[in-house]
TORZA-396713 format. One record per residue: residue in three letters; x negated, y negated, z negated of N, C-alpha, C in turn. Coordinates in steps of 0.001 Angstrom, whole numbers, padded with zeros to 6 digits, always signed. Example, Ala and Ser with C-alpha at 12.3 -4.5 7.8 and 13.67 -1.06 7.14 Angstrom:
BEGIN
ALA-013190+005690-007800-012300+004500-007800-013200+003300-007800/SER-012850+002250-007080-013670+001060-007140-012900-000030-007870/
This chain:
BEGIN
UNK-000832+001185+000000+000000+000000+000000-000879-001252+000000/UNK-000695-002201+000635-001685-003401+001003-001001-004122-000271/UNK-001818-005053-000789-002044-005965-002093-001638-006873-001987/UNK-000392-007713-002432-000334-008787-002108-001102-010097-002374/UNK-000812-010981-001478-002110-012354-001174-000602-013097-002068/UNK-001359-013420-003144-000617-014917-003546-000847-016124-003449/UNK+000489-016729-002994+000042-018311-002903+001155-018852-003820/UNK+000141-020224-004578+001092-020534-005131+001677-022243-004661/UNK+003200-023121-005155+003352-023858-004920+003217-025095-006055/UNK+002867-026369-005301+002703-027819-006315+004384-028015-006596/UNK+004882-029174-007692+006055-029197-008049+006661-030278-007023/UNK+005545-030694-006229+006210-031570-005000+006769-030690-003841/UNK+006073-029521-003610+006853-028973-002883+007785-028024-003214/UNK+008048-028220-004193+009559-027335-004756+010471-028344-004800/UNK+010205-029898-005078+010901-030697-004719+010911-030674-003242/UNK+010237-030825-002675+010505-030725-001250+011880-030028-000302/UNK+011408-028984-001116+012027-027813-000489+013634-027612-000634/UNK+013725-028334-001926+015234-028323-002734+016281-029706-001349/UNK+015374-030279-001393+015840-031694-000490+015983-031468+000686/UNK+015504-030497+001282+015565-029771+002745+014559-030068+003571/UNK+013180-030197+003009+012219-030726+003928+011522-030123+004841/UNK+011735-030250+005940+011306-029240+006936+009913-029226+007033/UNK+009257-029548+006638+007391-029446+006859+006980-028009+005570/UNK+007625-028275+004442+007669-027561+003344+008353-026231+003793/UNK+009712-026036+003977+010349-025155+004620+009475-024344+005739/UNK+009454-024920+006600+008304-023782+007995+007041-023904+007420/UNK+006318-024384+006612+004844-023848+005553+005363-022502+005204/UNK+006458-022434+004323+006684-021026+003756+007121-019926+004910/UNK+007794-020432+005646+008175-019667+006926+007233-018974+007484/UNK+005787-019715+007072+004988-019535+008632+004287-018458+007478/UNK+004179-018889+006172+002925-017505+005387+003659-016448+005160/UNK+005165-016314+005163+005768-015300+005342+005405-014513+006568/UNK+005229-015381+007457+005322-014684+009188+004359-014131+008995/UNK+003252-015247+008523+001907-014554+008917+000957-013690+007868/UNK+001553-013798+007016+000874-012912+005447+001772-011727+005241/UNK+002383-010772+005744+003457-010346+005525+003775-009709+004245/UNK+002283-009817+003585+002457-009083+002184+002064-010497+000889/UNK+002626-011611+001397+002645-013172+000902+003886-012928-000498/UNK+003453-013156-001300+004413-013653-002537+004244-015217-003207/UNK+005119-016254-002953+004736-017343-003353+005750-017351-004635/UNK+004517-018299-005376+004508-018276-006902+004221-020120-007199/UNK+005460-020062-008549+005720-021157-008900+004669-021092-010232/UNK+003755-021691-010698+002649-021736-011601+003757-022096-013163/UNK+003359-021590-014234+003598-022439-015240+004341-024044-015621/UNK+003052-024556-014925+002686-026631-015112+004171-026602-014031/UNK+004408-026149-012915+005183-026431-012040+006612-026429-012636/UNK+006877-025015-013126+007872-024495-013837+008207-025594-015273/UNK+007469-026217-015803+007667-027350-016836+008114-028219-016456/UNK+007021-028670-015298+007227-030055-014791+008757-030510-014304/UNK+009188-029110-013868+010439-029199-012982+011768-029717-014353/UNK+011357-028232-015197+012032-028663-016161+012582-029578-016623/UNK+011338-030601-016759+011199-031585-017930+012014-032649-016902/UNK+011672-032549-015610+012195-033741-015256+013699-033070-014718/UNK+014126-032722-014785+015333-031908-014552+016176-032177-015990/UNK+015926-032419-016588+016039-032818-018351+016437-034323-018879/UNK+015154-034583-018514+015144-036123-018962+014671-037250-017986/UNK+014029-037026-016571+014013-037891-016446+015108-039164-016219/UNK+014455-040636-016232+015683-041536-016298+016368-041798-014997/UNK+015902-040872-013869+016869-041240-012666+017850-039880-012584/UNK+019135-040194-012390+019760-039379-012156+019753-038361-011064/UNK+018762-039263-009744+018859-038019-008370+017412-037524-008982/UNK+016757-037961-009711+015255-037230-009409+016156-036063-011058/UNK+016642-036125-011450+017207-034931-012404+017792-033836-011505/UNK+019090-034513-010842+019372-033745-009574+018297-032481-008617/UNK+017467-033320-008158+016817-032764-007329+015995-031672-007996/UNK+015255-032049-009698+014484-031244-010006+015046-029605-010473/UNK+016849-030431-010600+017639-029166-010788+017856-028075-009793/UNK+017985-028454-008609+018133-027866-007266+016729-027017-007171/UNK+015692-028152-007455+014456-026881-006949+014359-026001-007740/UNK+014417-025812-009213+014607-024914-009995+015497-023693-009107/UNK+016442-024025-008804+017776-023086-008290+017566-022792-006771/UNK+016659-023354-006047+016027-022710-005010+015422-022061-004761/UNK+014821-021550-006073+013279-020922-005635+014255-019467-004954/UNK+015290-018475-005587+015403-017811-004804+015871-017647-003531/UNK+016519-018905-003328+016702-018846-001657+015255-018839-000944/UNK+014025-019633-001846+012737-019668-000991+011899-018613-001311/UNK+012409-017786-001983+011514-016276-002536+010392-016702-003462/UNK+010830-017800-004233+009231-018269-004723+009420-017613-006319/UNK+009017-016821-006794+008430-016342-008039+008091-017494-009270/UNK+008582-017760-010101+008076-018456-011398+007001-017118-012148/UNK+005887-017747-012227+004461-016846-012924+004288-017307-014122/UNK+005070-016547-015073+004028-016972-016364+002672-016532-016672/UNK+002388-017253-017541+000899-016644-017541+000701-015863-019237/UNK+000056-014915-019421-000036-014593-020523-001247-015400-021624/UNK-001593-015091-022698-002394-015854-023538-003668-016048-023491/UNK-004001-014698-022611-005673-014783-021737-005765-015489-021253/UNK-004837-015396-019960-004800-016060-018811-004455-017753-019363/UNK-003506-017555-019892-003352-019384-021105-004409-020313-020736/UNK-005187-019121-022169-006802-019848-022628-007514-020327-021603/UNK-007879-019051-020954-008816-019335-019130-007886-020468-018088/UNK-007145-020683-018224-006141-021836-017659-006334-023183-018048/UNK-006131-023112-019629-006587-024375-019973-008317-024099-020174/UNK-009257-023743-020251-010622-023774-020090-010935-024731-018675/UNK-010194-024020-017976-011091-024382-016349-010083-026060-016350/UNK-008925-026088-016431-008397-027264-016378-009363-028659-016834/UNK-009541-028275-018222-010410-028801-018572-011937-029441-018035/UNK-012324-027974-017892-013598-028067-016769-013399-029362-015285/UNK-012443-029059-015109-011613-029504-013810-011634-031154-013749/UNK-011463-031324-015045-010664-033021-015464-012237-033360-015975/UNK-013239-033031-016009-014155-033554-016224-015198-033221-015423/UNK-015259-032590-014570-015838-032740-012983-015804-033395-012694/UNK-014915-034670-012350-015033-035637-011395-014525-035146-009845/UNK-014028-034217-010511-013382-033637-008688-011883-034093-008624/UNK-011421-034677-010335-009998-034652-010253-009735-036171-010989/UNK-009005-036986-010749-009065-038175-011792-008767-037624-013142/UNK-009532-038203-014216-009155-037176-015456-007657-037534-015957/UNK-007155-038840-015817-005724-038743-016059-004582-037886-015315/UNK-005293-036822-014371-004349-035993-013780-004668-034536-014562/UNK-003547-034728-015817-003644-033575-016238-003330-032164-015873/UNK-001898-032391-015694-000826-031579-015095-001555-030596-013444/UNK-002192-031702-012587-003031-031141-011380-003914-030183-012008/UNK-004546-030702-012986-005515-029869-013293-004899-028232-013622/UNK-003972-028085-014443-003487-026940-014736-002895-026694-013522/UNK-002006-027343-012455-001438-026514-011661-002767-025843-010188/UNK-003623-026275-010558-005080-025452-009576-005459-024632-010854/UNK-005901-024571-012311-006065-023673-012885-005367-022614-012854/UNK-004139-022876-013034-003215-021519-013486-003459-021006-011822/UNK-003284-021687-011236-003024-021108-009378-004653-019928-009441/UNK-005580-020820-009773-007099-019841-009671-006570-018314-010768/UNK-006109-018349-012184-005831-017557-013084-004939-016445-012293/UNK-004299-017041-011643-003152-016100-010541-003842-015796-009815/UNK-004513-015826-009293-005565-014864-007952-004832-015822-006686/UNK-004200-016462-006761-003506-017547-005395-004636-017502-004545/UNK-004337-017072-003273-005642-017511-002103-005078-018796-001574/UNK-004129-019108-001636-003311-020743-001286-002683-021534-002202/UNK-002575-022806-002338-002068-023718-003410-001822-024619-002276/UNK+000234-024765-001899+000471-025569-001121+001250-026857-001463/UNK+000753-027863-001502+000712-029116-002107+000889-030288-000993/UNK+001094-031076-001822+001668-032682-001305+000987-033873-001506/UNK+000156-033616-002995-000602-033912-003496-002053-034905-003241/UNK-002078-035861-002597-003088-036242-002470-004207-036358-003653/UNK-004425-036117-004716-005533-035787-005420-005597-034464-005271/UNK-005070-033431-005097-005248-032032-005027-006244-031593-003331/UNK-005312-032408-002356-005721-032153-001441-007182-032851-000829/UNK-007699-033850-001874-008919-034397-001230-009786-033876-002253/UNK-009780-033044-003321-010619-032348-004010-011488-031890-002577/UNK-013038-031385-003102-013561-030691-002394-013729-029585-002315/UNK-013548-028578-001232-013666-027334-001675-014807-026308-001936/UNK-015508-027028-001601-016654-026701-001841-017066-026496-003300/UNK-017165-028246-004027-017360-028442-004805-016381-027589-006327/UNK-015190-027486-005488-014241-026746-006411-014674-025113-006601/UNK-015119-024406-005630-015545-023134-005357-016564-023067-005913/UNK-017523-023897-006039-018772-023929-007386-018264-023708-008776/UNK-017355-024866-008781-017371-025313-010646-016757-023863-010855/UNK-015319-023347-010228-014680-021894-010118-015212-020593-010451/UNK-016788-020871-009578-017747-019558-009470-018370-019276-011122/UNK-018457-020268-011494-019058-020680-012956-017785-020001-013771/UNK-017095-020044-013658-015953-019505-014528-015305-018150-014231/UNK-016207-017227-012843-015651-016438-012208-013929-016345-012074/UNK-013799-017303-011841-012522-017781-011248-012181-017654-009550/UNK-011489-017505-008440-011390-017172-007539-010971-019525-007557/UNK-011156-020210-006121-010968-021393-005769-009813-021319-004843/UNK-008971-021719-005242-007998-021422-003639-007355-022608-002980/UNK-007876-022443-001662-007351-023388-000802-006196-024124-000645/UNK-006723-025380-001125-005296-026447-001285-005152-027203+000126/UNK-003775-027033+000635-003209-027323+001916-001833-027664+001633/UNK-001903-028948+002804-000346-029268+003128+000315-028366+003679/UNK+001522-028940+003584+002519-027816+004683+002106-027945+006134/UNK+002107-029428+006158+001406-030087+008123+000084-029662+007915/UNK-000652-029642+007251-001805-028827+007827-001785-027459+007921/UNK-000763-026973+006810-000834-025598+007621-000380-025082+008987/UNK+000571-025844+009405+001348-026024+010437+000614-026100+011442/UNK-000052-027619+011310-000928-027569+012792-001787-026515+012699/UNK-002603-025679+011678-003747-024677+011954-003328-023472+012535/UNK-001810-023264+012440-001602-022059+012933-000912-022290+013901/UNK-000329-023386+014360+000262-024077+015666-000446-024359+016859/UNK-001807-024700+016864-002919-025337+017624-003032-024625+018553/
């Protein structure tokens, strides 16, 4: 039986996805097509984030919306991953690591855990919206990672995934 490749998603594109955004939508389309043994996974930080603002924040559509993506994931097959207390610790370790690299602004906490927990998950993809996620380097991320024998996984838009397998 072949192993599945996990990828996991940022909480922008679960918002995305809830709103009907077609760049987000054919991203998942296309790693379905093309990963056929693809399980996408909603991280922890994501699964909060959604929460929290699904909860309290003070706009009523961004409550809305965070409610919908919650309630989408199974129309989008996306998995909520908890993580256990190992995986926790090693989550917040590298986060940490992460926010004081200089690869991430350190006031982006939340980023930091949602690429930790994504590395803790074995994710070979982390598909994001994210412009601090997505101008990390990967290089530089695949170092600090290696140090933690952590796996680095490739953070991509939906349009970039699009055009790479479109081209």
């Amino acid at each position: 039986m072949q192993k599945r490749q996990l990828v996991a998603i940022d909480t922008n594109i679960a918002l995305s996805l809830a709103t009907g955004d077609e760049a987000a939508a054919d991203a998942l389309q296309l790693i379905a097509h093309r990963i056929r043994s693809a399980q996408v996974l909603a991280p922890p930080t994501v699964i909060q984030e959604l929460t929290y603002q699904a909860r309290f924040d003070s706009e009523k559509t961004r409550r809305e919306s965070a409610r919908q993506a919650l309630a989408s994931f199974h129309k989008h097959k996306v998995l909520p991953a908890p993580l256990d207390s190992a995986q926790e610790a090693i989550a917040e370790k590298a986060a940490g690591e992460l926010r004081h690299s200089g690869l991430l602004p350190f006031a982006e906490c939340n980023d930091a855990f949602v690429i930790a927990e994504s590395a803790v998950l074995n994710c070979v993809l982390l598909v994001s919206n994210d412009s601090h996620l997505l101008d990390i380097d990967p290089k530089q991320l695949g170092l600090l990672f290696r140090e933690m024998d952590l796996p680095a996984p490739i953070i991509v838009s939906p349009r970039e995934l699009i055009q790479k397998f479109y081209r």
